[in-house]
PLY file of the C-alpha trace (Angstrom):
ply
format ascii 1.0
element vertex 216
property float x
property float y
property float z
element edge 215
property int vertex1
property int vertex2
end_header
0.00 0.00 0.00
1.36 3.63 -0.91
1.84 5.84 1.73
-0.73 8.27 0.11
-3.18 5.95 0.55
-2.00 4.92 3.95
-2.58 8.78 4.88
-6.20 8.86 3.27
-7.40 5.74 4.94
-6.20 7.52 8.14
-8.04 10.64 7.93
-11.09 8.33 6.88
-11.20 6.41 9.64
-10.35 8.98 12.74
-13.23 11.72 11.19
-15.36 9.15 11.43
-15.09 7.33 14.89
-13.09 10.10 16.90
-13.89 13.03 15.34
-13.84 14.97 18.57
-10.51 14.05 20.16
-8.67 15.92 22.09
-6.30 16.22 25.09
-6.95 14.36 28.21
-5.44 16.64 30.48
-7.72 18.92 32.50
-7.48 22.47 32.17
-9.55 25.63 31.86
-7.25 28.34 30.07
-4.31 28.83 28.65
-2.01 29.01 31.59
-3.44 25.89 33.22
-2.68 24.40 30.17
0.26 25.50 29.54
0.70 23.95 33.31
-0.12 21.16 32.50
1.83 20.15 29.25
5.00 21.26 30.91
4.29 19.17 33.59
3.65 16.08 31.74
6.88 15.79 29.82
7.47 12.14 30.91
5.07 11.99 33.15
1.10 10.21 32.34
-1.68 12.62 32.15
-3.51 10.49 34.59
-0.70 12.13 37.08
-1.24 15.61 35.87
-4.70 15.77 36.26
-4.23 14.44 40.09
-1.89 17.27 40.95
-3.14 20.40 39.06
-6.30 20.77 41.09
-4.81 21.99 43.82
-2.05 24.01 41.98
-4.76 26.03 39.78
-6.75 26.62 42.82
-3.82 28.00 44.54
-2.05 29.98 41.63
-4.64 31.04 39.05
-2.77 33.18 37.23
0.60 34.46 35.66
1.06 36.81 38.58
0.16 34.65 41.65
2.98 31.87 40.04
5.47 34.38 39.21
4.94 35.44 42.90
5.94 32.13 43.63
8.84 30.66 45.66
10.72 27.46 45.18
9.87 25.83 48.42
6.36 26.80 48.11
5.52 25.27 45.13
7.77 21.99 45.02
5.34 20.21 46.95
2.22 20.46 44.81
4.16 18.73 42.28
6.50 16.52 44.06
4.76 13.45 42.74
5.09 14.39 39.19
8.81 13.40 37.26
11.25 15.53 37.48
9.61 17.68 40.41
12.93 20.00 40.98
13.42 20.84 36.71
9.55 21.39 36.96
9.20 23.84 39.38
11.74 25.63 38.46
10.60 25.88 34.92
7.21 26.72 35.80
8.31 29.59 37.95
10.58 31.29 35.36
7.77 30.43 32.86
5.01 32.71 35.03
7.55 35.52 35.72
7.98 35.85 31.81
4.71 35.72 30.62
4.36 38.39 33.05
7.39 40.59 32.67
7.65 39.77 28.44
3.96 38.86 27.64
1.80 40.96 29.51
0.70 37.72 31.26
-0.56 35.85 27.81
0.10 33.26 27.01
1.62 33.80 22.93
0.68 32.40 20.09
3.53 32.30 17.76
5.49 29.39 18.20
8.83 30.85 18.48
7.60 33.02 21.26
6.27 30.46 22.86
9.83 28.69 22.86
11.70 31.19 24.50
9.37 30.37 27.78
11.29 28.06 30.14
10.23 24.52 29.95
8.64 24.96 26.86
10.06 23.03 23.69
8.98 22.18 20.55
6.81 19.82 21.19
5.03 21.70 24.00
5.03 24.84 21.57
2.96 22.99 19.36
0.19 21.77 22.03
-0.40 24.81 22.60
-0.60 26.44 19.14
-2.94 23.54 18.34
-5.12 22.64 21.37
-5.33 26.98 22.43
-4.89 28.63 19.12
-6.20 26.20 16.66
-3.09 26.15 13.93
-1.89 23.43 11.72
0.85 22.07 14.25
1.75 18.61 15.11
3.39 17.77 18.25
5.37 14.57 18.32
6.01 12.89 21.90
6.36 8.84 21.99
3.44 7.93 20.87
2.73 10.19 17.87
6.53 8.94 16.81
6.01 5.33 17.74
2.46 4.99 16.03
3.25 6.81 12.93
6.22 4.84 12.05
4.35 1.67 12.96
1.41 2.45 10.46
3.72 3.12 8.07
2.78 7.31 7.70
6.31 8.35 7.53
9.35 6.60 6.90
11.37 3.87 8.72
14.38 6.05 8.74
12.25 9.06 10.08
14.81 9.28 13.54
13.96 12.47 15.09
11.05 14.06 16.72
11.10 16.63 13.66
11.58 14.53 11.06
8.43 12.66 11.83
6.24 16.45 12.54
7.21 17.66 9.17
6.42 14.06 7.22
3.29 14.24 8.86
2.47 17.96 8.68
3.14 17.51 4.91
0.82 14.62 4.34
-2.09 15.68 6.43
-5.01 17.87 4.92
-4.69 21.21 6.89
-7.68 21.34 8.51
-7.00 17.48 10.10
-3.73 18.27 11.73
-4.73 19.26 15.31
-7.00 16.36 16.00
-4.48 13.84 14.06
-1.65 14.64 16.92
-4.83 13.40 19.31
-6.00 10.51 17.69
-2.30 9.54 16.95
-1.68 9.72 20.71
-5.57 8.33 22.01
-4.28 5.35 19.57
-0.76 5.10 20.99
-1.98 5.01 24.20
-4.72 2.82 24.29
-3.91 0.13 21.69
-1.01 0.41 20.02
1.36 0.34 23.02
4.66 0.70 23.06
5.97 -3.30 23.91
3.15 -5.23 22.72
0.51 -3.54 20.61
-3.26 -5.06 21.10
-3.48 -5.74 16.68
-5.95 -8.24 17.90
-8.26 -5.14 18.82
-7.18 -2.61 16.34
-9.36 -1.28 14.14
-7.32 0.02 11.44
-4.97 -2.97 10.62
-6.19 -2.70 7.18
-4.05 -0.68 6.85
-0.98 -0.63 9.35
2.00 -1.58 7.94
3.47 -2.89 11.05
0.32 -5.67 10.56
1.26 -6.27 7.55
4.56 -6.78 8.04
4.28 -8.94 11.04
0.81 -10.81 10.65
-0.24 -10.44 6.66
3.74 -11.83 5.06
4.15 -15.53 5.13
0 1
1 2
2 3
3 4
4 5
5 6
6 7
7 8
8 9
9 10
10 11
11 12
12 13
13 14
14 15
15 16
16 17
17 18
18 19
19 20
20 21
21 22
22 23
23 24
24 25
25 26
26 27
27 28
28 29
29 30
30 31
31 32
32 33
33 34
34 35
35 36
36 37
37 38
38 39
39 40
40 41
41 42
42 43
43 44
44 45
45 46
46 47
47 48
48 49
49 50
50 51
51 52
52 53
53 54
54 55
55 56
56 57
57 58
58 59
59 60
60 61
61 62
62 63
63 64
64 65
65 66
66 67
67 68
68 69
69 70
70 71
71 72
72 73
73 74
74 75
75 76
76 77
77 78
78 79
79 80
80 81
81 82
82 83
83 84
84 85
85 86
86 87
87 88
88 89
89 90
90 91
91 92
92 93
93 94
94 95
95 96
96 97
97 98
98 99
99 100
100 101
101 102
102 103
103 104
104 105
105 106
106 107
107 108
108 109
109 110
110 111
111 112
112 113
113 114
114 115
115 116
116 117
117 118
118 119
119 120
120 121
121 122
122 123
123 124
124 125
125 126
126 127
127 128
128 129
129 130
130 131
131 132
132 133
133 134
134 135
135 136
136 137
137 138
138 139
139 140
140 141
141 142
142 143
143 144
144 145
145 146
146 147
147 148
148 149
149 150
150 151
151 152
152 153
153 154
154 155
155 156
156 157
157 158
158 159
159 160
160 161
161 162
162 163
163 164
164 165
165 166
166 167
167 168
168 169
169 170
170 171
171 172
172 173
173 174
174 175
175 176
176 177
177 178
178 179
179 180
180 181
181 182
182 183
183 184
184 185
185 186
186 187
187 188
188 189
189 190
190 191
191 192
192 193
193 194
194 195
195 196
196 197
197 198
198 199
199 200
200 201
201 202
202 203
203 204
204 205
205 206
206 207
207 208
208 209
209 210
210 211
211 212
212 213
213 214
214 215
């Protein structure tokens, strides 16, 4: 199967029985968000969305973070990984949205970058889950299961690589919910050490199927 058609099967079959996804972590603005995504680089959203509670309730905006001490905030998220890298990164993250960004959170993805914790990938949550654009954000998952259904190449080996393969292939208007159902997929059925093909719904046209259940 071309990888054309790979990519049209795809878009068929996620419009049709998730055409609604979206992010699973809990949040009610920008900032939480933004929260929250830094916070669950390595870490499950099932974590996140146990911690935040308590940390939105307590620091509800830019200003009230930015206000902020180490020792005060390390143990709302002690449970998360990487506690110490996090806090610090969400403190320097609050005191420049408020010192550089009039306390918004920014659109433009380069912008968004210069905020501390926030990479690439986080860049692009935001600018598609807040802002709506055309950007893909690759963690595990989105790398793992487009590889595995055969979307972008086998010798795709970087984060990037794969965003721009997939950017490229995907109609416009389908790239924010693809980076969802790519990672709802990931996470649900096709895991990482042994993926549940026996449940899948789109072997038809997975080339990891075909490759290890179709060839004789």
């Amino acid at each position: 199967m071309q990888r054309k058609e790979r990519f049209e099967k795809f878009v068929e079959y996620f419009t049709t029985h998730q055409p609604d996804a979206e992010t699973e972590l809990n949040y009610g603005n920008p900032f939480e968000l933004l929260i929250a995504v830094i916070l669950s680089a390595q870490c499950t959203d099932k974590r996140i969305n146990q911690v935040t509670p308590a940390l939105f309730k307590d620091f509800p905006t830019p200003e009230h973070l930015a206000a902020s001490h180490f020792d005060e905030l390390f143990p709302y998220i002690r449970s998360v990984s990487y506690p110490n890298n996090k806090t610090k990164h969400l403190l320097g993250m609050a005191k420049m949205l408020v010192e550089d960004f009039n306390s918004e959170v920014p659109a433009d993805l380069k912008e968004l970058q210069k905020l501390p914790g926030v990479g690439r990938k986080t860049a692009n949550v935001i600018a598609s889950v807040i802002y709506n654009q055309p950007t893909m954000a690759v963690d595990t998952h989105v790398f793992r299961v487009s590889k595995r259904l055969g979307l972008v190449n086998q010798n795709a080996n970087t984060p990037l690589e794969v965003e721009k393969q997939l950017v490229k292939h995907i109609p416009e208007e389908y790239i924010s919910r693809a980076h969802h159902w790519l990672i709802l997929h990931g996470r649900y059925v096709c895991l990482a050490r042994k993926p549940k093909c026996e449940e899948c719904k789109i072997t038809h046209f997975c080339r990891y199927f075909e490759k290890n259940y179709l060839q004789v």
